[in-house]
N, C-alpha and C positions, 0 to 999 in steps of 0.2 A: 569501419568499426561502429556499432550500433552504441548511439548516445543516448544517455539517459541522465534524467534531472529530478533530483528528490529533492519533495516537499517534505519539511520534519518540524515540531513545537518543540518536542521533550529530548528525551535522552540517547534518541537514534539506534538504538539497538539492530531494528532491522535493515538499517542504513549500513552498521556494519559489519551485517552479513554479505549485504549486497558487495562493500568492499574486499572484504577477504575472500568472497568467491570471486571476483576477479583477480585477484593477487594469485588466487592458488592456478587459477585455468579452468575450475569451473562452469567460469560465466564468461563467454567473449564477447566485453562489451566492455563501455567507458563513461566512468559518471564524470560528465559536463560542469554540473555546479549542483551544490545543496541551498535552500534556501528556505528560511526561516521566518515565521510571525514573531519569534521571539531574540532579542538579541542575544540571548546568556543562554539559552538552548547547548545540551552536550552533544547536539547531533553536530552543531556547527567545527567544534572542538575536535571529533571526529575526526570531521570533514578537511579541517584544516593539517592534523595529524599527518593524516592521507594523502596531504599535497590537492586537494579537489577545493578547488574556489568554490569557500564559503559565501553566503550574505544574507542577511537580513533586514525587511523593512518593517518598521514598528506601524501597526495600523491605527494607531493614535493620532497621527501626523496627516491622517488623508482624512477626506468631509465624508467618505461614506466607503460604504464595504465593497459596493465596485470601482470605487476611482482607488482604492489599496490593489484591487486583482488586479484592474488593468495596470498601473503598476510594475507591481509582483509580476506578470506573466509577460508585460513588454522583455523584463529583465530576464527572465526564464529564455524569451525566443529565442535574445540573441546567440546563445549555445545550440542555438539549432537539434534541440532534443529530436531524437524519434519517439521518447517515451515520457512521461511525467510521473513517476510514483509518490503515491501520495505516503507515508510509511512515518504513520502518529502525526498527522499534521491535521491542527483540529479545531480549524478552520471551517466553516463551508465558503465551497467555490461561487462566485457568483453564475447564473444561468446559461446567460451571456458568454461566459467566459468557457463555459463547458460543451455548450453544443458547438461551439466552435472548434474544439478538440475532440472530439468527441472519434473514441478508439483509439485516443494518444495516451488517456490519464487511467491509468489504475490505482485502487486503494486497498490496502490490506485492514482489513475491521476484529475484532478479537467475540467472532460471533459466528455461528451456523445460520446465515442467511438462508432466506428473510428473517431468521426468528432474531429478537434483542437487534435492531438499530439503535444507533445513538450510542449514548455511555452508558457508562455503570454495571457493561455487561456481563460480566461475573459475577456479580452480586445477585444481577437479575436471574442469571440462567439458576441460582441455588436459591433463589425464593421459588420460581416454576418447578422445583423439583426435578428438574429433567435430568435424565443420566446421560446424553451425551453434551459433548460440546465442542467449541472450539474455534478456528479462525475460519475465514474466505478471503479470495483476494477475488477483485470486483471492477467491472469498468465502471467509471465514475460516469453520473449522469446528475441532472442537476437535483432529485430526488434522494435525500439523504440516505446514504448506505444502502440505494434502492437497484443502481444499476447492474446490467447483467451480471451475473459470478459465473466467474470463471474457474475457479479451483477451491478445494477445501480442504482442512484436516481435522480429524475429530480427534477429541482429547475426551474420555472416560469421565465422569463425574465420580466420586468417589463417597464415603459418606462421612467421613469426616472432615471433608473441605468446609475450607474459609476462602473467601474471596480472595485474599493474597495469596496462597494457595494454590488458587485455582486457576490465576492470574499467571505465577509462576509455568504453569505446565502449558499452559498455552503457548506464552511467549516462546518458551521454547521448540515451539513447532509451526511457531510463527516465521521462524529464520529461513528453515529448508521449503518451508509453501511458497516464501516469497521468490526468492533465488531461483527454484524450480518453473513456477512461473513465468518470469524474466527469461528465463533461460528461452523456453519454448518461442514467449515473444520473438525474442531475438534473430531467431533462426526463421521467423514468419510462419510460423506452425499454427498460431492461434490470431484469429482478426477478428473483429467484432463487426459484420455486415447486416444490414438492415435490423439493428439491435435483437442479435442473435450472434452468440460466440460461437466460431468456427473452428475448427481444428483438424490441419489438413486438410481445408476446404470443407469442409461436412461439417453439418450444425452439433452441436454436442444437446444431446437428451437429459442431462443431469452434469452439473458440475466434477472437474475430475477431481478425484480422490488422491490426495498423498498418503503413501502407506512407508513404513517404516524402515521402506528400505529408502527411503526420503528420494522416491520416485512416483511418479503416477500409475494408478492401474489402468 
């Protein structure tokens, strides 16, 4: 069974997606444990829901941001993940910590990478004017929101969006990109070799697209 271990702050949404396409058959795989910067996080609540050992370490309690990862991720290994999703967890990883995994950790960001890293990105993408938008999911590299992308889905700008709005339409095509995704990992369809995403062995030219039959083209 292909294990997988989410990283989540907030309210887990695409944590549980990731659950319920297992549930349904979906996704053939098995979340390990979710793990959290925050103790009162709804992902953890979720997670516990679900029967998936929760836990959280408060980074308050450690002298610096990599003795919290090292930490954080001794506790991750013992689940012996094959995967680490990062999914709202809004953190950065230390460097150390990443090139060490490096093809293990993916993140799902609520932005058409490269463009809008960071936060705020709804807000940003309707100051830029731009009429597309929408999420990627991303191998993580110690570069914020920089590493390769692997998949995307675009969400229409619209012209009477508000940033919650626009927040709302994402997320919800944040669920099927992620799941879909996972899915392909799983099956070893997609690798990240000489930081380049492969799929079926062959380098991919452009990230793939989810379309609305909540499949890749």
């Amino acid at each position: 069974m292909y294990r997988i271990a989410v990283l989540a702050s907030g309210r887990g949404s695409n944590l549980q997606a990731l659950i319920d396409a297992i549930a349904t058959g979906a996704l053939d795989a098995s979340i390990v444990g979710v793990f959290s910067d925050q103790p009162t996080a709804r992902a953890l609540q979720r997670a516990r829901a679900a029967g998936i050992p929760a836990h959280a370490l408060e980074p308050g309690a450690f002298a610096s941001r990599a003795a919290f990862d090292e930490a954080l991720f001794a506790r991750i290994e013992r689940e012996q993940p094959a995967l680490i999703v990062c999914a709202g967890y809004l953190r950065l990883i230390d460097a150390g910590i990443v090139e060490s995994r490096r093809g293990r950790i993916i993140n799902i960001h609520p932005s058409l990478l490269p463009a809008f890293p960071g936060l705020r990105t709804h807000r940003r993408a309707l100051a830029a004017g731009v009429g597309e938008h929408g999420a990627s999911v991303h191998f993580v590299t110690a570069d914020l929101d920089g590493g390769p992308v692997i998949a995307q889905t675009v969400v229409p700008v619209r012209a009477q969006d508000t940033a919650p709005a626009l927040a709302r339409r994402v997320l919800r095509r944040e669920h099927p990109l992620l799941v879909e995704t996972v899915r392909l990992l799983a099956v070893g369809r997609i690798r990240l070799i000489d930081d380049a995403v492969q799929l079926d062995g062959r380098p991919l030219v452009a990230p793939l697209q989810l379309r609305a039959t909540n499949r890749f083209a």
